[in-house]
N, CA, C and O atoms as a GROMACS GRO file, in nm:
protein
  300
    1UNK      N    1   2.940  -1.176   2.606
    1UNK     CA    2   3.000  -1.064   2.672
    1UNK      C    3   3.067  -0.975   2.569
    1UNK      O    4   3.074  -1.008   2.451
    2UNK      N    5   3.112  -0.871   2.611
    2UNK     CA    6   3.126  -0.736   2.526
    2UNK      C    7   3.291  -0.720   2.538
    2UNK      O    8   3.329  -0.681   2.649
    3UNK      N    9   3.376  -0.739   2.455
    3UNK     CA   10   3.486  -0.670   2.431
    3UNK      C   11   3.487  -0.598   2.372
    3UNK      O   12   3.411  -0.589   2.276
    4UNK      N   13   3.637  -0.456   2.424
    4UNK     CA   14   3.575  -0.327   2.332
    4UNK      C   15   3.803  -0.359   2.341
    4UNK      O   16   3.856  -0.374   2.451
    5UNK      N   17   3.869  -0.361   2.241
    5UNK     CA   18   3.987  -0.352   2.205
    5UNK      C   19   4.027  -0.173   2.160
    5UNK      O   20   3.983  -0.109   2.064
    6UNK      N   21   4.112  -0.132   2.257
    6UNK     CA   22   4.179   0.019   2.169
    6UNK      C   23   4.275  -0.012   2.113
    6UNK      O   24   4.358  -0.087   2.164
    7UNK      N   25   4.288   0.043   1.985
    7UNK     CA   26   4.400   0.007   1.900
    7UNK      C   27   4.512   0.146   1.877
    7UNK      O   28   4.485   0.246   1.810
    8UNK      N   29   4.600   0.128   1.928
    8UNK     CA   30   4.698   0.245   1.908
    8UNK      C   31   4.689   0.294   1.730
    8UNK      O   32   4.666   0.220   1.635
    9UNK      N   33   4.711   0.416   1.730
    9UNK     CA   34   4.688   0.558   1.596
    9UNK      C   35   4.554   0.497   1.548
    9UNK      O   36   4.546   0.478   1.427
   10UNK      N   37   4.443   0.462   1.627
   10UNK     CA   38   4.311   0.436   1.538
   10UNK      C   39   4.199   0.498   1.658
   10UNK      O   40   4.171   0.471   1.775
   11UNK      N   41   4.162   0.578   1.575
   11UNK     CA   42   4.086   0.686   1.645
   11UNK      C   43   3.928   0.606   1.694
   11UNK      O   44   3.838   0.660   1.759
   12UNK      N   45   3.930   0.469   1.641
   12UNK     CA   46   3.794   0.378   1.649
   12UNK      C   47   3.820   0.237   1.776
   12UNK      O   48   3.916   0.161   1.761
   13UNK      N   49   3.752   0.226   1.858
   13UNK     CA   50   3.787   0.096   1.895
   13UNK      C   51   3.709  -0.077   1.866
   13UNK      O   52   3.590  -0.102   1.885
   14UNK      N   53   3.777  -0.140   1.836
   14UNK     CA   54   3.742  -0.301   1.825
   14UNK      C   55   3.604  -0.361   1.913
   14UNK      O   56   3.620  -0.403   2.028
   15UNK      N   57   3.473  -0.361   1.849
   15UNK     CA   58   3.433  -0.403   1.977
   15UNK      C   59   3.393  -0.552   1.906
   15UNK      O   60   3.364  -0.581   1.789
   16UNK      N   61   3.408  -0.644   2.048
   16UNK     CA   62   3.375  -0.769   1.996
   16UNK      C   63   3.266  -0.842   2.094
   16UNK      O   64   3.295  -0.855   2.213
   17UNK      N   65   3.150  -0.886   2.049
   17UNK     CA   66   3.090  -0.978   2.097
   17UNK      C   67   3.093  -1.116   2.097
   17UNK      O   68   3.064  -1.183   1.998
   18UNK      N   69   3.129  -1.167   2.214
   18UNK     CA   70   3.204  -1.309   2.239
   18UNK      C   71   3.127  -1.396   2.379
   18UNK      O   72   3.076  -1.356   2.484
   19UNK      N   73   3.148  -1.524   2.323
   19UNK     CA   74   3.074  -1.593   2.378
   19UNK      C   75   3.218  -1.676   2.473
   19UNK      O   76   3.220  -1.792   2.512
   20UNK      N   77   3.280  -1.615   2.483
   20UNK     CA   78   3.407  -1.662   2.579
   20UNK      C   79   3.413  -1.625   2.723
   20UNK      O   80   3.336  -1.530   2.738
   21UNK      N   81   3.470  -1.658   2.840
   21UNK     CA   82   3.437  -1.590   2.943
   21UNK      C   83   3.510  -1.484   3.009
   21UNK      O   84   3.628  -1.495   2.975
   22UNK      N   85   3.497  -1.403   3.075
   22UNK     CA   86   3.564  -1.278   3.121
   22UNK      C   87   3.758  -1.338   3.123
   22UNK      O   88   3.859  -1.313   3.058
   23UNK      N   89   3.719  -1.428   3.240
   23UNK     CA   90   3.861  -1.503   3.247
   23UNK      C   91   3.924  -1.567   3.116
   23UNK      O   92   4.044  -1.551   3.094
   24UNK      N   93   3.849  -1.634   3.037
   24UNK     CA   94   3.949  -1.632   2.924
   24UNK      C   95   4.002  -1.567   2.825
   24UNK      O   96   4.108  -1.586   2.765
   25UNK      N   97   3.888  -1.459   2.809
   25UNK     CA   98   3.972  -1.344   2.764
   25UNK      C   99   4.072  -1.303   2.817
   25UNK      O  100   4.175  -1.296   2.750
   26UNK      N  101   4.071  -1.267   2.936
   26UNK     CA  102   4.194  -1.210   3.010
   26UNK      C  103   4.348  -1.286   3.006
   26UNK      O  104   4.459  -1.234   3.000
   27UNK      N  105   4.308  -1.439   3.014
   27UNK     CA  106   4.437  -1.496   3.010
   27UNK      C  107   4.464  -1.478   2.827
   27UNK      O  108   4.585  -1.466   2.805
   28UNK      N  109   4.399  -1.476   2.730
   28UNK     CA  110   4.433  -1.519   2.614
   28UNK      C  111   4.455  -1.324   2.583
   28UNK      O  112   4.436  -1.284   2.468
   29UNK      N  113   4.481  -1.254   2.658
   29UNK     CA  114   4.500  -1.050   2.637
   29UNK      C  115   4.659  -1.064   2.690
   29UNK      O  116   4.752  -1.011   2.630
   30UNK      N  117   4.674  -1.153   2.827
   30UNK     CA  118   4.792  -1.168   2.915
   30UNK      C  119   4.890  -1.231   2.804
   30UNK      O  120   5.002  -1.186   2.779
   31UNK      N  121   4.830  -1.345   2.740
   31UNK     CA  122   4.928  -1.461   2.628
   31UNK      C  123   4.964  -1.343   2.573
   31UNK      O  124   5.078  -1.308   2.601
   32UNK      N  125   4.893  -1.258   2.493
   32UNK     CA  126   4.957  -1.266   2.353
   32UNK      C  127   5.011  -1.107   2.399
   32UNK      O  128   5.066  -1.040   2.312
   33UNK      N  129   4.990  -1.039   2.560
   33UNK     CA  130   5.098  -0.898   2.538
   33UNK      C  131   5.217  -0.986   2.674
   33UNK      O  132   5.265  -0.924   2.769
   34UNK      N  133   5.233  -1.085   2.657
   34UNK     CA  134   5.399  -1.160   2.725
   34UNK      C  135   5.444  -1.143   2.607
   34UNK      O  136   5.526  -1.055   2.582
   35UNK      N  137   5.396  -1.226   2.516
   35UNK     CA  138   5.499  -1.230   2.386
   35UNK      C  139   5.540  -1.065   2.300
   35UNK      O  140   5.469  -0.966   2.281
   36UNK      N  141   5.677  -1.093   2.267
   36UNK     CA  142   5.707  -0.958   2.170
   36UNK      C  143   5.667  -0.937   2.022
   36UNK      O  144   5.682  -0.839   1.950
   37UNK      N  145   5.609  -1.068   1.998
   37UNK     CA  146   5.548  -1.042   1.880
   37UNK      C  147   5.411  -1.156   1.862
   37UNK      O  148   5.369  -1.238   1.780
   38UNK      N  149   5.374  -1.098   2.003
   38UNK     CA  150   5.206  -1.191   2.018
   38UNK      C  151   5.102  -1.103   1.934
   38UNK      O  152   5.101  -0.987   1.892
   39UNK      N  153   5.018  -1.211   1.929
   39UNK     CA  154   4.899  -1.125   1.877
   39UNK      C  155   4.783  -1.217   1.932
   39UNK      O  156   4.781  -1.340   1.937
   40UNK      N  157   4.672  -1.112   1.977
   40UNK     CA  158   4.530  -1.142   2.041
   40UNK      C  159   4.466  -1.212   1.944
   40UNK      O  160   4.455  -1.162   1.832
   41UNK      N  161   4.416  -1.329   1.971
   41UNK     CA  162   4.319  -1.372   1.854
   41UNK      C  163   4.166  -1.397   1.946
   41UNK      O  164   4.163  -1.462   2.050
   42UNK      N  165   4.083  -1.352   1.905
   42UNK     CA  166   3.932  -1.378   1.973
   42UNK      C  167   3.820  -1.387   1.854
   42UNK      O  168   3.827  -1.325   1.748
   43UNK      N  169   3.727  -1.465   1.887
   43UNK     CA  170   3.632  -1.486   1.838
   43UNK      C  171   3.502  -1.432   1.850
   43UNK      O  172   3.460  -1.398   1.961
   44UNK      N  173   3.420  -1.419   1.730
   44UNK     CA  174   3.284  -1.356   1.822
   44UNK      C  175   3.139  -1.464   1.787
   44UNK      O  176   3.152  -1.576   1.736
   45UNK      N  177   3.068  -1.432   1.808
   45UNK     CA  178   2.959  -1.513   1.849
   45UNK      C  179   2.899  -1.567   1.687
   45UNK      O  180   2.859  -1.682   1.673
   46UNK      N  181   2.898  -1.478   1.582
   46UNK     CA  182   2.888  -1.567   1.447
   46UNK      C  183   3.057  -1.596   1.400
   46UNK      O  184   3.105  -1.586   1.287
   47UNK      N  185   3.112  -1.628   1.506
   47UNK     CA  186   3.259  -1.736   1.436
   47UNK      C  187   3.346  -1.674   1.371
   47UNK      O  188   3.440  -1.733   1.318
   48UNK      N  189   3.325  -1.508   1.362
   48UNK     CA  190   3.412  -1.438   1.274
   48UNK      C  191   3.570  -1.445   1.436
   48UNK      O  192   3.574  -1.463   1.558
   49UNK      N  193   3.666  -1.418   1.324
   49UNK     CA  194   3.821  -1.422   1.380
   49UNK      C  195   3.873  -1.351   1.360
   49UNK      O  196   3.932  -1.335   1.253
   50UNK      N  197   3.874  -1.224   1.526
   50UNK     CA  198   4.007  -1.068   1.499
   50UNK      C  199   4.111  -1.136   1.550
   50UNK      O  200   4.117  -1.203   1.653
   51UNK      N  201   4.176  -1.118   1.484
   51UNK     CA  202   4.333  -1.104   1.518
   51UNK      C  203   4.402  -0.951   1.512
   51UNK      O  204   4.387  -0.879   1.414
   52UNK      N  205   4.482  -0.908   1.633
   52UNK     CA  206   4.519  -0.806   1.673
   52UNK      C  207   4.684  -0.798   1.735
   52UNK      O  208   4.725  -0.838   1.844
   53UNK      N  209   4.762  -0.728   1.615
   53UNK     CA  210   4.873  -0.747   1.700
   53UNK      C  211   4.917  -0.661   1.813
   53UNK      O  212   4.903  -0.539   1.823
   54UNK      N  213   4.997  -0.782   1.936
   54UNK     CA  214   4.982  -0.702   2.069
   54UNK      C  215   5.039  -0.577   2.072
   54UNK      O  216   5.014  -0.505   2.168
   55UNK      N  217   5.108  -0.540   1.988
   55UNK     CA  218   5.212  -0.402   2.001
   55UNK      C  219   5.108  -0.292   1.984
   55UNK      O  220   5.122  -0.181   2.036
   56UNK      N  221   4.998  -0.329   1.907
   56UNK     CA  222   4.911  -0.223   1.853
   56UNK      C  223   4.765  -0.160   1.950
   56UNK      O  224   4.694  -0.060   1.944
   57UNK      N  225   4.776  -0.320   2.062
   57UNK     CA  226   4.687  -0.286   2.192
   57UNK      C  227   4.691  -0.160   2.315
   57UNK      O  228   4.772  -0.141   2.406
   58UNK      N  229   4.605  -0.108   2.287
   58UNK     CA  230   4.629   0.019   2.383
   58UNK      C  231   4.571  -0.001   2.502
   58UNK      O  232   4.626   0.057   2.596
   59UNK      N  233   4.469  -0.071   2.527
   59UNK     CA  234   4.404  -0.080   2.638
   59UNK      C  235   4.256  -0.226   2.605
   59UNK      O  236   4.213  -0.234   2.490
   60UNK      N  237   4.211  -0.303   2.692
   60UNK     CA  238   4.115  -0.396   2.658
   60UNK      C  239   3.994  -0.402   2.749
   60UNK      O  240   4.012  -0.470   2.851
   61UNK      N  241   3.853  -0.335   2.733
   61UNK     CA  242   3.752  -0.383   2.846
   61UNK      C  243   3.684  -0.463   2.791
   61UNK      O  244   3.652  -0.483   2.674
   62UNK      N  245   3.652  -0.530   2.931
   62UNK     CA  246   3.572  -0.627   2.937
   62UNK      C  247   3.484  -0.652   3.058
   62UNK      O  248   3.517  -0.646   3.176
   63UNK      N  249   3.345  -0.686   2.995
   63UNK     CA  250   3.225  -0.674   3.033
   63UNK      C  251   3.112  -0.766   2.975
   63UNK      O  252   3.113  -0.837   2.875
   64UNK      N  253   3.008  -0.740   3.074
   64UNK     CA  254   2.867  -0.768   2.980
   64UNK      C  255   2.841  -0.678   2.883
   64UNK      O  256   2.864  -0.557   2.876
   65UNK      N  257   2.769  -0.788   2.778
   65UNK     CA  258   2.701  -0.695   2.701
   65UNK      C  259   2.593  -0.682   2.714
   65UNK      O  260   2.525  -0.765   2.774
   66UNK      N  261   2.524  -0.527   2.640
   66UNK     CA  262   2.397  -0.484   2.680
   66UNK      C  263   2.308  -0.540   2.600
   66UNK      O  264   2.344  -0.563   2.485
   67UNK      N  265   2.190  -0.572   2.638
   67UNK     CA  266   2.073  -0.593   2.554
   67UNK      C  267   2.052  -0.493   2.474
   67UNK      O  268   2.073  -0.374   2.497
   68UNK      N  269   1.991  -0.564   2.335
   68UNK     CA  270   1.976  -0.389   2.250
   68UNK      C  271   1.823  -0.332   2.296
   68UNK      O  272   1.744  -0.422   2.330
   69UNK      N  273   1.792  -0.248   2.300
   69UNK     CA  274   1.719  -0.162   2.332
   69UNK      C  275   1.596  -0.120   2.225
   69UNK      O  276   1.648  -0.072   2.125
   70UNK      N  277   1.469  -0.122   2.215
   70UNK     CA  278   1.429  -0.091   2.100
   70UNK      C  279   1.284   0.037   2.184
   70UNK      O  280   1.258   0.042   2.304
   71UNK      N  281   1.229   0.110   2.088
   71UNK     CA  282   1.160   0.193   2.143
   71UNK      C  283   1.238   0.323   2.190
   71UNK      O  284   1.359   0.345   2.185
   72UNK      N  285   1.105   0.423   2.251
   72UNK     CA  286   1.126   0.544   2.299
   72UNK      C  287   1.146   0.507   2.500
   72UNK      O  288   1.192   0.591   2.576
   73UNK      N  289   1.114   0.413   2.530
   73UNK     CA  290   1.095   0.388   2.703
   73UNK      C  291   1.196   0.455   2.750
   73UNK      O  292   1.298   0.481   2.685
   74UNK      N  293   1.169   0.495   2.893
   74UNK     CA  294   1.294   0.498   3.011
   74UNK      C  295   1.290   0.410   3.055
   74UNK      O  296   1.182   0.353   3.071
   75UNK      N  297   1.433   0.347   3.103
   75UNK     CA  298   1.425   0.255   3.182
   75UNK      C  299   1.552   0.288   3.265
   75UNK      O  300   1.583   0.217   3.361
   0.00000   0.00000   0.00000
């Protein structure tokens, strides 16, 4: 599934592909903006580790991710 992290004064957002589930992301977004000096830690599917501190979270979606697409087709 597809996390996309906004990061406050960064004009780019975080996207992460993760093999975690909607719900645990959400509780492990909830952990770390309770705390005043939490920070998001998530994983993505080759094992790499963002860590994000919560003060700096602007907003978090979450979703499927898309298949990549190859060719000229409509679909």
């Amino acid at each position: 599934m597809e996390v996309k992290i906004g990061v406050v004064d960064s004009s780019r957002e975080l996207t992460i592909i993760s093999r975690q589930s909607p719900d645990e992301v959400e509780s492990l977004v909830a952990d770390a903006l309770a705390k005043t000096d939490g920070r998001l830690s998530l994983s993505d599917e080759k094992g790499r580790r963002y860590i994000v501190p919560s003060a700096k979270i602007s907003y978090v979606e979450i979703g499927p991710s898309e298949p990549t697409r190859v060719g000229f087709g409509v679909s």
